[in-house]
C-alpha angles and dihedrals in degrees: 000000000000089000094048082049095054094058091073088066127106126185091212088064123204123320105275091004116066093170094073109071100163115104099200110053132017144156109258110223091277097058096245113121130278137198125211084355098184089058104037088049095051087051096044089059090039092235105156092182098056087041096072091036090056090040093055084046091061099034082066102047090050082056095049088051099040084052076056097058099022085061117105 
């Protein structure tokens, strides 16, 4: 489980907030919670651009976590 849990991590972190490097789950500025917060945020602020790089961005780091599991 911890490993599965550090493949959501990035070491870019997210857009405008590097210290958050998890992809799943984030505070939002404000500090409520936020799911997915790379691409909601991108949506949000309607940057198609930044989407499918955040979506790539996930789409690795649910591979990395599926090889995890995956893993004998």
């Amino acid at each position: 489980l911890m490993r599965t849990e550090r493949a959501f991590l990035d070491a870019d972190g997210l857009p405008g907030r590097p210290w958050y490097r998890h992809l799943l789950f984030a505070p939002k500025p404000t500090y409520a919670p936020e799911v997915l917060p790379g691409v909601t945020e991108a949506l949000a602020g309607g940057q198609r651009s930044q989407l499918d790089a955040q979506v790539s961005r996930l789409t690795r780091a649910l591979d990395r976590a599926t090889s995890v599991l995956s893993a004998p």
